[in-house]
C-alpha positions in Angstrom: 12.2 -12.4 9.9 11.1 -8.4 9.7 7.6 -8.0 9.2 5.6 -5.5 6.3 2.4 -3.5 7.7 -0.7 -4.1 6.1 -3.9 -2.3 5.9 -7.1 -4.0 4.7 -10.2 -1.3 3.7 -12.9 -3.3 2.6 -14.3 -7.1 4.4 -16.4 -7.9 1.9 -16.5 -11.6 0.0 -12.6 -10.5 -1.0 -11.7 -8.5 2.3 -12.8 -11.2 4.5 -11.2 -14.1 2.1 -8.0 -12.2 2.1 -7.5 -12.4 6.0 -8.6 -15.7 6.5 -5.8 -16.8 3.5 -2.9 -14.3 5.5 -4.2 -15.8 8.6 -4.3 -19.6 7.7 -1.6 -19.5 5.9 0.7 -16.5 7.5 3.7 -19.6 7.8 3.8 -20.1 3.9 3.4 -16.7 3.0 6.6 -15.3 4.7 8.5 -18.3 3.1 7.5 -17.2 -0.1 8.0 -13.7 0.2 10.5 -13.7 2.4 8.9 -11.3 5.0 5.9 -12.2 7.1 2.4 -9.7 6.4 1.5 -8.3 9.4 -2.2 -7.0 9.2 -2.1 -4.0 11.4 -5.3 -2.6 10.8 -8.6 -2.9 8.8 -11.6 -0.7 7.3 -15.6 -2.0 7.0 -18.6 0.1 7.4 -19.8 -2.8 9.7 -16.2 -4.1 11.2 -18.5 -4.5 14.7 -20.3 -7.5 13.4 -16.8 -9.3 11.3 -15.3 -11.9 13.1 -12.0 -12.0 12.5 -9.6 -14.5 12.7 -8.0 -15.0 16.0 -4.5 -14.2 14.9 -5.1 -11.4 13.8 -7.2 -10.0 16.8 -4.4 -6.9 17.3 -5.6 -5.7 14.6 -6.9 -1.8 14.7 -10.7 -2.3 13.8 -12.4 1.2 12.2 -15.1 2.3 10.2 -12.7 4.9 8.8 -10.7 3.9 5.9 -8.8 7.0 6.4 -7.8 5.9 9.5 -6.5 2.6 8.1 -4.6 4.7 5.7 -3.0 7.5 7.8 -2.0 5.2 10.4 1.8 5.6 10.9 2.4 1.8 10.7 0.6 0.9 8.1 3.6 0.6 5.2 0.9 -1.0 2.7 -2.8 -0.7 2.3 -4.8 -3.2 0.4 -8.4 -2.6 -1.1 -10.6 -5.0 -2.6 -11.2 -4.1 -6.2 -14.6 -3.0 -6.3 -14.0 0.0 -3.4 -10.4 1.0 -5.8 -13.1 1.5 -8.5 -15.6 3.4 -6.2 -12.6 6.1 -4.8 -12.2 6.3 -8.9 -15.3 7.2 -10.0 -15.4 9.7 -7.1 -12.4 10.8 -7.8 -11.3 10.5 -4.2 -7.2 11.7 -3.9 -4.8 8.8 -3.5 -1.9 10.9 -2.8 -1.3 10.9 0.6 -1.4 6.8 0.7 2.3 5.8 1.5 1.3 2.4 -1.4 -1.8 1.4 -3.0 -2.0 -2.7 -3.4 -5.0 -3.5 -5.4 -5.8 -7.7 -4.8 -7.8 -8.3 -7.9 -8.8 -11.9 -6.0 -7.7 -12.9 -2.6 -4.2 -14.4 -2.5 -3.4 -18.1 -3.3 -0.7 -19.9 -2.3 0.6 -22.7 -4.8 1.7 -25.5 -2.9 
């Protein structure tokens, strides 16, 4: 099964809730989608002190989102919806992102 690229910027209450649900429950999410989520790297002003689940641990940790964005793997970058508001007001450019996936909550698997 091929996997998609992720990027996470933000591991806030929704950041942090989003990898533990793709980390916990990686197995369903491919079966659903039919393509596993791979999170390749991720963004927080204070990454140093996250833990982070133990599957993802190859993860690229930075404090730079634009490093999160520009890397060449990443096929799809995620942002918790407050930070999507905050690059708005600040009218920060979003046309060099290869995809922009807002998660408007962290994602739920229906069993």
């Amino acid at each position: 099964m091929e996997a998609v690229n992720i990027g996470i910027v933000g591991l806030g209450n929704v950041g942090s809730g989003t990898l533990a649900i793709l980390a916990d429950n990686a197995d369903q999410i491919a079966l659903k989608l039919g393509f596993r989520l791979h999170v390749a790297a991720v963004c927080s002003r204070s990454v140093a002190s996250k833990e982070m689940p133990p599957s993802l641990a190859s993860a690229i940790k930075t404090t730079d989102w634009r490093q999160v964005v520009n890397h060449p793997a990443v096929e799809i970058v995620a942002l918790p919806l407050a930070i999507v508001e905050a690059f708005y007001r600040t009218r920060d450019p979003f046309q060099d992102w290869k995809q922009l996936l807002k998660f408007l909550a962290p994602i739920t698997i229906a069993g």
